[in-house]
N, C-alpha and C positions, 0 to 999 in steps of 0.2 A: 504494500500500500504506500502510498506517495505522501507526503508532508499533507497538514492540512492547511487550506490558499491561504492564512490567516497569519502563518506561523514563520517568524522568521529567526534564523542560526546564525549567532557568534559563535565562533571559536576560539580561545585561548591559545596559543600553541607556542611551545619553547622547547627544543627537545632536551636544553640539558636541565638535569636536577638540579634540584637546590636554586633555580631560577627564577624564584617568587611567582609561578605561575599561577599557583591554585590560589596565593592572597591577590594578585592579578582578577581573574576571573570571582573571588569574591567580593575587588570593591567592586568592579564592572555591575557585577549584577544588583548591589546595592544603591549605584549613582542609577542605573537604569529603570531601578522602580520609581525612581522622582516620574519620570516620565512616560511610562506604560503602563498599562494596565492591566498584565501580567506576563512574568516576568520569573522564567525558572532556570536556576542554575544546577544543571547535569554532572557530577563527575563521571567520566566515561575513562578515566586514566584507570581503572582496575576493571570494567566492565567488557566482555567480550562475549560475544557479539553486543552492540550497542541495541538497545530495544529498538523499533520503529516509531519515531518523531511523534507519530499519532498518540503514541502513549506518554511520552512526557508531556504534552503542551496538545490537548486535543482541539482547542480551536485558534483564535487572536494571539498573538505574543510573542515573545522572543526566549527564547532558549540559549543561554549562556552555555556553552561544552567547556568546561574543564580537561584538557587531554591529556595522556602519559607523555612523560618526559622522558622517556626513553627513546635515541632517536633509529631500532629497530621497530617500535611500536606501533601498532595497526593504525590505534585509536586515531590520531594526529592523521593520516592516511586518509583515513572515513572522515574522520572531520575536515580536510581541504576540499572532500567532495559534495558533500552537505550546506558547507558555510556561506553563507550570506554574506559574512564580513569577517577578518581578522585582525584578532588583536594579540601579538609578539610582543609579552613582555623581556626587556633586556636591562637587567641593571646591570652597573657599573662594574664589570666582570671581563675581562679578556676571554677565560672559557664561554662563559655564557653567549659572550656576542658573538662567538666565531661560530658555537654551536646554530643560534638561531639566523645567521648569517647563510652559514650552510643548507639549513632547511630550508628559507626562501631561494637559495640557490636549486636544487631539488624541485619544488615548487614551481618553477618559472620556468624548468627544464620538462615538470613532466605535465602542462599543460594548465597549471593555474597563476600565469603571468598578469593576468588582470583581479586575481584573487590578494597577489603581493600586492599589487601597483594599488590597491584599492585599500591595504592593510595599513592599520593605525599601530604603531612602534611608541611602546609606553617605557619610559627609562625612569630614573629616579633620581632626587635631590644626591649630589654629589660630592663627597667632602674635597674640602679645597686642593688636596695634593690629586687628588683623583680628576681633575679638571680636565688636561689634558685626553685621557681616555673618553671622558666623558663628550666631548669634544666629538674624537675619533667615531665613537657611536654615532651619535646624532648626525656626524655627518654621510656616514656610510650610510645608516639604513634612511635619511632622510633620500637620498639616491634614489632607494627602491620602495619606498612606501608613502602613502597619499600624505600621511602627519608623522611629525614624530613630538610626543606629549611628557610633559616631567608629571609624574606620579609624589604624592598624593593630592594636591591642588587640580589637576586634568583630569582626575574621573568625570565630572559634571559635564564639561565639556566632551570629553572622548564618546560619554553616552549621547549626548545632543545630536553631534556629528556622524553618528549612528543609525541616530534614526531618520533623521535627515535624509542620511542615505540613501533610507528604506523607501520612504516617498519617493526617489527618483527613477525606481526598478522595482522590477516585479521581482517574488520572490523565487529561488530555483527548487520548482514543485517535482523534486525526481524520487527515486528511493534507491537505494544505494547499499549493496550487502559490502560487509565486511571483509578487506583486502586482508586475507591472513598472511602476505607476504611481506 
């Protein structure tokens, strides 16, 4: 069964741990409830097969995906195919950014270049010797993704620009099984 027309998917996605993903995906989904009027946040990082969309979110809303951070993991996979929009948290991390670096690399390779191009890059307040990196960040992934936002002040905003979004496209009504590869 297909998504229902009403229902629209975020994804979370950073393949490396320790990336703040999942506190990521839960302000998202908390600045999001300012603004819709239902609004559920999924971890799908342990879940395999993912249920059918219908069952999380049966009618109007948005669906926040939480994904494994692992970057062999399906989850993140299923979720580039699902997603309405993505949101790549990267803090201040050389691993982390080379990791999420990579996945949009990946991404843009295996067919969702306007999924990157369209993805909002959330970084975080930076301590002063970390500037420079911080820097480096913003400037690379600002390259390949529609924003790049400082976390915790930009959730309101990252949700607004979201749904904004949404009004300007329809949503992608397909269903999608789980790439066990």
């Amino acid at each position: 069964m297909s998504r229902p027309a009403g229902v629209r998917v975020v994804v979370v996605a950073n393949v490396e741990p320790g990336a703040g993903k999942s506190a990521a995906a839960r302000a998202l989904h908390d600045a999001l409830r300012g603004y819709a009027s239902e609004v559920v946040l999924w971890d799908c990082s342990g879940t395999l097969p993912p249920p059918p969309l219908h069952t999380i979110l049966p009618r109007e809303g948005v669906v926040v995906v939480d994904t494994g951070s692992e970057p062999g993991s399906s989850s993140w996979k299923w979720g580039a195919r699902v997603a309405d929009r993505l949101v790549i948290p990267v803090p201040v991390d050389r691993q982390a950014a080379r990791s999420a670096a990579l996945m949009i690399q990946w991404m843009a390779a295996h067919g969702f270049g306007r999924l990157v191009g369209d993805a909002i890059t959330v970084t975080e307040r930076h301590r002063r010797r970390d500037r420079v990196l911080a820097g480096l960040i913003g400037s690379h992934f600002g390259k390949y993704t529609s924003e790049v936002a400082v976390a915790p002040e930009a959730w309101p905003a990252v949700a607004a620009t979201i749904l904004n979004g949404f009004a300007d496209r329809a949503p992608r009504n397909i269903a999608v099984p789980l790439d066990r590869t």
